[in-house]
PAGU-109690 format. One record per residue: x, y, z of N, C-alpha, C in turn. Coordinates in nm, 3 decimals, always signed. Each point is the difference from the previous one (the first is absolute). Last residue first. Example, Ala and Ser with C-alpha at 12.3 -4.5 7.8 and 13.67 -1.06 7.14 Angstrom:
# residues 2
   n.east  n.north     n.up  ca.east  ca.north    ca.up   c.east  c.north     c.up
   +1.285   -0.225   +0.708   +0.082    +0.119   +0.006   -0.077   +0.109   +0.073
   +0.029   -0.572   -0.007   -0.089    +0.119   +0.000   +0.090   +0.120   +0.000
END
This chain:
# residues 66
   n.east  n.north     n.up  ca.east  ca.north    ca.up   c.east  c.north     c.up
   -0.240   +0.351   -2.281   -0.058    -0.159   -0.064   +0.060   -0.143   +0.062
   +0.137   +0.542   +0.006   -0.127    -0.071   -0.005   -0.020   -0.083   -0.061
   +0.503   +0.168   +0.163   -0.108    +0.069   -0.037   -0.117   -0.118   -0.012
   +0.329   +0.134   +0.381   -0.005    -0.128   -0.114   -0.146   +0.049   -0.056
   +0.169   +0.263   +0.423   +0.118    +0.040   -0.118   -0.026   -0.160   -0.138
   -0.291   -0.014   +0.392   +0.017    +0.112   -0.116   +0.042   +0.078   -0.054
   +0.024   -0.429   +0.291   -0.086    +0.003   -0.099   +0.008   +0.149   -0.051
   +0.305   -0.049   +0.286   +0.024    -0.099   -0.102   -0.076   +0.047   -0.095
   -0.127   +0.193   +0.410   +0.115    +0.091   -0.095   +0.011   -0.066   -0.168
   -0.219   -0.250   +0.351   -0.091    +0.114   -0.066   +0.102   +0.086   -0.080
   +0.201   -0.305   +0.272   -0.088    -0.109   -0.093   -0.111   +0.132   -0.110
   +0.286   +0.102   +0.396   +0.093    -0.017   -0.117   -0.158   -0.038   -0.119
   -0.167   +0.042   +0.392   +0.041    +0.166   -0.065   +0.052   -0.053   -0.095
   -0.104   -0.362   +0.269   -0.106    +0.046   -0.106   +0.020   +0.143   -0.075
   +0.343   -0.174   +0.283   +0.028    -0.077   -0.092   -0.145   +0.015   -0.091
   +0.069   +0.230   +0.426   +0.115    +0.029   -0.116   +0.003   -0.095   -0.151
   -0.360   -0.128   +0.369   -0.014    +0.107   -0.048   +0.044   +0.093   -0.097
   +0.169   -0.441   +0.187   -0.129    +0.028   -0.071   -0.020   +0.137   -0.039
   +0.297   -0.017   +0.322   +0.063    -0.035   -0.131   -0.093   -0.011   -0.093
   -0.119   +0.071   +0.408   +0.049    +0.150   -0.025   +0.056   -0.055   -0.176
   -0.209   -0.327   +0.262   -0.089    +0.074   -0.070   +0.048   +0.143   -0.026
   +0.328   -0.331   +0.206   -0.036    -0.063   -0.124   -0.108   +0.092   -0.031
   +0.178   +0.156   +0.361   +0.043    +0.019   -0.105   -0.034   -0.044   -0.126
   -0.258   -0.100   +0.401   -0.002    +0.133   -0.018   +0.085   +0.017   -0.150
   +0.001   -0.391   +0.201   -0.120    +0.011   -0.071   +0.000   +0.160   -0.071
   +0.301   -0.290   +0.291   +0.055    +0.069   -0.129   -0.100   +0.011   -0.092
   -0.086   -0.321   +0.425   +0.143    +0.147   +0.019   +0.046   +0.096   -0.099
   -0.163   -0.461   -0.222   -0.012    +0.004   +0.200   +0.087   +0.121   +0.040
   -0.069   -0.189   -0.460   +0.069    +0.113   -0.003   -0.074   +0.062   +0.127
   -0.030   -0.493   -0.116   +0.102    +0.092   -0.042   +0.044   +0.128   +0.010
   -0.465   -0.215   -0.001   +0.094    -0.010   +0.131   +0.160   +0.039   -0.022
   -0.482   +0.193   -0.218   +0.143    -0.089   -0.029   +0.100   +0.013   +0.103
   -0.394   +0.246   -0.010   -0.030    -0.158   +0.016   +0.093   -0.059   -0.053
   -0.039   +0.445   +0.041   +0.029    -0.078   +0.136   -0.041   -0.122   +0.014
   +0.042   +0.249   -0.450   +0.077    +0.030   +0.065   +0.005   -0.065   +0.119
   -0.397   +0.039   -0.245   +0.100    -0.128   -0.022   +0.159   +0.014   +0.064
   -0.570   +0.214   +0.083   +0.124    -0.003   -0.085   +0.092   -0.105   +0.050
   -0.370   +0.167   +0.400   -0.010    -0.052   -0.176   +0.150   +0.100   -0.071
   -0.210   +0.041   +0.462   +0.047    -0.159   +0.028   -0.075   -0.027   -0.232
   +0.124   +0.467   +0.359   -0.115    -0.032   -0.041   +0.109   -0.160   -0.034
   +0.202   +0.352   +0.262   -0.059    -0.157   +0.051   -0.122   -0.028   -0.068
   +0.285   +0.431   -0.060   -0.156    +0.010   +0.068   -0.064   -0.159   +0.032
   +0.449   +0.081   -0.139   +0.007    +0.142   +0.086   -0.177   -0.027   +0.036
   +0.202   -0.349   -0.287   +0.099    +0.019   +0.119   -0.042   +0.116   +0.091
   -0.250   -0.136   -0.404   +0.006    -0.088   +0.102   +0.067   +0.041   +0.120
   +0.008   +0.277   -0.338   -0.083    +0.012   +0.036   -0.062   -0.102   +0.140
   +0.411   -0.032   -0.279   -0.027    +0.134   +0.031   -0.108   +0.024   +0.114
   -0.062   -0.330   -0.343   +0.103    -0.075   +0.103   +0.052   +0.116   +0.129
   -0.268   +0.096   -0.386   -0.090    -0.090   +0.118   +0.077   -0.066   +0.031
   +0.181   +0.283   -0.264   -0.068    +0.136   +0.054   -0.122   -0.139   +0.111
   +0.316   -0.171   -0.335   +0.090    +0.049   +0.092   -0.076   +0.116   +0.105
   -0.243   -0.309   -0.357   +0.083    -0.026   +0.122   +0.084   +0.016   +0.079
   -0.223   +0.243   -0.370   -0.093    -0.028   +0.101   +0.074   -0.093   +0.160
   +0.282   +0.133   -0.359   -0.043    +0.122   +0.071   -0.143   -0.096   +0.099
   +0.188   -0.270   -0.317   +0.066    +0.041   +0.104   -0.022   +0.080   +0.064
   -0.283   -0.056   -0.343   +0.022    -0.109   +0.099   +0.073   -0.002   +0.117
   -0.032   +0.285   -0.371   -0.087    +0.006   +0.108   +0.007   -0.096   +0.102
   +0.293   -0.028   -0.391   +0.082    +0.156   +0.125   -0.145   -0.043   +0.135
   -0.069   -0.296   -0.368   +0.112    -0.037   +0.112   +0.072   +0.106   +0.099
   -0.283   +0.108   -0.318   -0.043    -0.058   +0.030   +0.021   -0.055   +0.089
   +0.225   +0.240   -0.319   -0.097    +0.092   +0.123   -0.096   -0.089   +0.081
   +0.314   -0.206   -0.343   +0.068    +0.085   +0.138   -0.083   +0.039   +0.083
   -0.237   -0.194   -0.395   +0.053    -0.095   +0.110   +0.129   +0.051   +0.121
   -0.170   +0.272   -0.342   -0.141    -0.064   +0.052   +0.065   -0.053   +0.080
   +0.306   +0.120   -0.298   -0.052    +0.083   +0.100   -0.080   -0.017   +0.096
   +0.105   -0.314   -0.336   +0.101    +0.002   +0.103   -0.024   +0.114   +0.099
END
């Protein structure tokens, strides 16, 4: 179960730092601006990513190994 938080923490972090990344330097990768849904609310949705790969790392290690 640890394995699989930190895993899912990276994930998010990667996609909240190339959605981030999309918006301020116009590189054209991650998943954040390809969901038409969140048109105008890219920025927050990868601020939330990001809050939500912190939670996800905390999770994992306050759960012990295995």
């Amino acid at each position: 179960m640890k394995q699989l938080l930190e895993f899912l923490g990276f994930i998010a972090l990667v996609q909240g730092i190339a959605g981030l990344v999309h918006e301020f330097a116009d590189w054209d990768w991650g998943l954040v601006q390809r969901l038409g849904f969140l048109d105008g609310f890219e920025i927050y949705a990868s601020v939330a990513l990001l809050v939500l790969a912190f939670a996800l790392f905390a999770a994992a290690q306050s759960r012990k190994s295995g």
